[in-house]
N, C-alpha and C positions, 0 to 999 in steps of 0.2 A: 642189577637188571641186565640181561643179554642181550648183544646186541639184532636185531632185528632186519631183515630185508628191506629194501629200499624199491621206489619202484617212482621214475622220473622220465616227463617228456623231455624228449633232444632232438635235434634234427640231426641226418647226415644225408651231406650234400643236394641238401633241398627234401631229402623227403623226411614226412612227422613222423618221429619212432619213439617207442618206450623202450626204457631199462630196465632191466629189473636186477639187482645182484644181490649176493648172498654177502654176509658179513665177510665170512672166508674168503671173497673174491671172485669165484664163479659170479658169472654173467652173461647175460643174452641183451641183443638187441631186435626188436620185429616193428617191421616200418606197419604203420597204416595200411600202404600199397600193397593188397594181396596178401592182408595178415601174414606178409614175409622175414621170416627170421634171417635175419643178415649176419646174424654171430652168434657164437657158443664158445666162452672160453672157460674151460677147465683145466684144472693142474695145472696152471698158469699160462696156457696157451692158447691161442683160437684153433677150434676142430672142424671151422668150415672152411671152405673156397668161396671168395666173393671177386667175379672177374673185376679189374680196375677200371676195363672198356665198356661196363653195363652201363645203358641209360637208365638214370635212377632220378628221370623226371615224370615219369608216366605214361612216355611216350613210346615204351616198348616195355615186353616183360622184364622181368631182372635176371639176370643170369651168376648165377651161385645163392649160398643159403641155402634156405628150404622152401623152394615152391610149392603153392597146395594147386595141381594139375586138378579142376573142377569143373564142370560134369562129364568131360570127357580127356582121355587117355590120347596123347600124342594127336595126331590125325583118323583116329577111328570115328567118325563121326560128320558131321556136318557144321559145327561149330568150329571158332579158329583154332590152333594146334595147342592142343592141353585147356581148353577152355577158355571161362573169360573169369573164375575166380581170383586168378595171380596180379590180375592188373584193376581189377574195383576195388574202392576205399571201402576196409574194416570198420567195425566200432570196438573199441573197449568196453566190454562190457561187464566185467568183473577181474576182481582180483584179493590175493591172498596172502601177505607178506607173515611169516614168520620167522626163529630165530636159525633154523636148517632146514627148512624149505620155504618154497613161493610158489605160488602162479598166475597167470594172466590168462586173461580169456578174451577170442575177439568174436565179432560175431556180424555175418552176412547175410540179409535178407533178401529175397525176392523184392524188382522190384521194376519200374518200366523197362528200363536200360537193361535189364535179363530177359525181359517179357520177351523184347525185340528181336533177343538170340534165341530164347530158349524158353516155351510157353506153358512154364510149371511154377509153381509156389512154395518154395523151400525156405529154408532157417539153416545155416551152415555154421558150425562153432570150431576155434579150433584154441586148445585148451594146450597150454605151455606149465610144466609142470618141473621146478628147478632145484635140484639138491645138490649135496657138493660130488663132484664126477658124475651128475647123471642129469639127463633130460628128457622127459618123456613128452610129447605132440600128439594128441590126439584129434583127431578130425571126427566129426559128429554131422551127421546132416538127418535134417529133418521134414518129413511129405507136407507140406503149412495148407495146403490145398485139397481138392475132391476131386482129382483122378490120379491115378498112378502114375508114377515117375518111376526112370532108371537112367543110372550113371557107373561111369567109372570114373578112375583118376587115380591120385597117387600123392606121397608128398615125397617131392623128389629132390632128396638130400643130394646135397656138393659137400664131400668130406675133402680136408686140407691133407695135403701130403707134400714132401720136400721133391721127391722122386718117385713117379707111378711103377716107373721102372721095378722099383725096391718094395711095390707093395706087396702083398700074400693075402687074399681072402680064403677063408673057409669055413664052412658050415651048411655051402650046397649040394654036398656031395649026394648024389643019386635022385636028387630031384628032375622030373622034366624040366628039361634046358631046349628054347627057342630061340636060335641064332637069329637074329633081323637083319644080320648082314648078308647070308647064305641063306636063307630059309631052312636049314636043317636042323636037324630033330635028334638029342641026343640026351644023359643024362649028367647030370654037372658032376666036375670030377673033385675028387678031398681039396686041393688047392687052387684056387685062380689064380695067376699071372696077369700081366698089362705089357705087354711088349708092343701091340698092334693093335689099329681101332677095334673095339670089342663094346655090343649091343647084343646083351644077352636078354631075354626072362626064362626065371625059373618060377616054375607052379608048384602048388601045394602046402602041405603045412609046413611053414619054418622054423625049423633052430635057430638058436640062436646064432650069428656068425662073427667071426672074430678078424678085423680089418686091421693088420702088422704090418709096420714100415719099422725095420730096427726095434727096438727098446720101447717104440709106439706100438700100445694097442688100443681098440673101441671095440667094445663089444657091441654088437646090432640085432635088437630083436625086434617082431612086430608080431602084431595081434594074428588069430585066425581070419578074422575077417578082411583082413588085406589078404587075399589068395595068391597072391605073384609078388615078387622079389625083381626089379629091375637094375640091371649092374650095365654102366653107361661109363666108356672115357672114349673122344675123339679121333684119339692121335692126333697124328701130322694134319696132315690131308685135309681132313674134316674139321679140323680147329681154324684152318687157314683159312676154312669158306665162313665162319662166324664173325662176321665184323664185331662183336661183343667180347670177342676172346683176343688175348694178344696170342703171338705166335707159339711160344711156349706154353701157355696157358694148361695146354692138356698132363703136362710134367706135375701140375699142382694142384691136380683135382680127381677123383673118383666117385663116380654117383651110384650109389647102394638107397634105390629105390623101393617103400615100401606100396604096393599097385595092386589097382584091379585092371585089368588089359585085357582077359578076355570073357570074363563074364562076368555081365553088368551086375550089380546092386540094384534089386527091384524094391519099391515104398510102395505099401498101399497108403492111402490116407491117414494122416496122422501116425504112421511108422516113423522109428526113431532108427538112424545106424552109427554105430560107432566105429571107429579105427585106428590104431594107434601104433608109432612108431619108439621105442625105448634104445637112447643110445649112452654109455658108461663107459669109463675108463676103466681098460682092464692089463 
C-alpha cells in the first residue's frame, strides 16, 4: 500500500499551523492567522520569503508567505491597508490527503468583528491544493447576505530568491503596465529586472510567467478572474522604513502578485467568485 499524505497541527512561534506534505517531501505550512501560508517547499527547497522580523503574534499582519489582501487592495478603500482577512482566525474546514496530491481548506465567515469594519455577509474559502512541484491557492468568496457586495484584493505571494539582483521575470510583455511609483503608464517589456524599488501592475489576461534566478525557475500562473498581476520588491530605501523587514531583506524576496486593484468584483446575493493563483517548478 502507498504511502499517503499527511496532514498535522504544529505551532511556529506561537502561532496554530497545519502541515500538510506529500510522501515525496513537498510541503506547506498555513498558520490559522489569516489562512497564511508561511512555506512551500519543493524540489527540496522553501519557494517562499518569510521576514525573520515579522510579528507572528497577532499583533500585526505577517510579512512574507501568502497573504490573502481581503476586501480591499492596498489603501484603495476605507478599510486598514489590504483589509482585515490577513489577520482574523481561519477555520479548517476540509481536507484531502492522498498518495500524489493533498489539500486543505480554510474558511472565513462573516461575523461581528467584520460587521464593525465592513457591513456585508460573506463566506471566504481559500483552498490549498499540493502535488509534487506545484501548488495551486484558490481564493473563493461568497455574497452569504441580501444586498450586494464588492471587493478587491489579491494573494500576495513573497517568492524566495538568494539575489533580486539575479532575478529575470517574464511573461508580461505588452500588457498595460502602472508604475505606482511614477504614475506612468506604459506596456511591460519581454523581461523584468530588479535593480531599483519597482511597484508595478500589469492588467489584463495573464500568461503564464516564468520567475529565473540562475538554474531556478517557478513558473506563475493565475485565473482570468484575477485581472491584474502585482510585481512588488522594496529596495534599499523602503525596506529600511519596514520595521518587519531586516536591512537586506529586499535581496531575498520578490512579490509576483495575483490582484484585483482596479475593478472591484461585484456579488449579487448568493453569487459565488473564485480565483486562483498556480505556482510549478519549471
Amino acid at each position: 500500500m502507498s504511502a499517503r499524505a499527511t496532514l498535522v497541527p504544529e505551532t511556529h512561534a506561537g502561532l496554530n499551523c497545519w502541515r500538510l506534505a506529500l510522501p515525496g517531501g513537498d510541503n506547506l505550512r498555513v498558520a490559522e492567522q489569516g489562512g497564511h501560508l508561511l512555506s512551500w517547499v519543493a524540489g527540496g527547497r522553501e519557494r517562499l520569503f518569510l521576514s525573520p522580523r515579522s510579528a507572528l503574534d497577532g499583533s500585526a499582519p505577517i510579512r512574507g508567505g501568502v497573504p490573502v489582501c481581503w476586501p480591499q487592495f492596498n489603501q484603495r478603500g476605507d478599510l486598514p491597508k489590504h483589509g482585515f482577512a490577513r489577520q482574523l482566525p481561519w477555520l479548517t474546514t476540509a481536507y484531502d490527503l492522498g498518495s500524489d496530491a493533498a489539500s486543505l481548506e480554510l474558511t472565513l465567515c462573516s461575523s461581528e468583528r467584520t460587521r464593525s469594519l465592513w457591513p456585508h455577509e460573506f463566506e471566504l474559502t481559500l483552498t490549498l491544493q499540493l502535488q509534487p512541484g506545484r501548488l495551486r491557492l484558490t481564493l473563493g468568496a461568497r455574497n452569504t447576505g441580501a444586498q450586494p457586495l464588492a471587493f478587491t484584493g489579491a494573494l500576495h505571494s513573497y517568492f524566495a530568491c538568494d539575489d533580486v539582483a539575479q532575478v529575470l521575470l517574464s511573461g508580461l510583455q505588452g500588457r498595460p503596465e502602472w508604475d505606482a511609483l511614477t504614475d506612468g503608464h506604459a506596456q511591460g517589456g519581454e523581461t523584468l529586472r530588479f535593480d531599483s524599488e519597482f511597484d508595478r501592475v500589469y492588467s489584463g489576461t495573464a500568461a503564464p510567467m516564468l520567475l529565473r534566478e540562475g538554474a531556478q525557475g517557478l513558473r506563475i500562473s493565475q485565473s482570468p478572474s484575477w485581472s491584474d498581476t502585482v510585481v512588488w520588491n522594496p529596495h534599499v530605501a523602503k525596506c529600511a522604513a519596514l520595521a518587519d523587514m531586516e536591512a537586506d531583506g529586499w535581496r531575498r524576496m520578490l512579490c509576483v502578485e495575483a490582484a484585483r486593484v482596479f475593478e472591484p468584483v461585484a456579488l449579487a446575493p448568493g453569487q459565488q467568485w473564485l480565483g486562483w493563483q498556480q505556482l510549478e517548478l519549471a
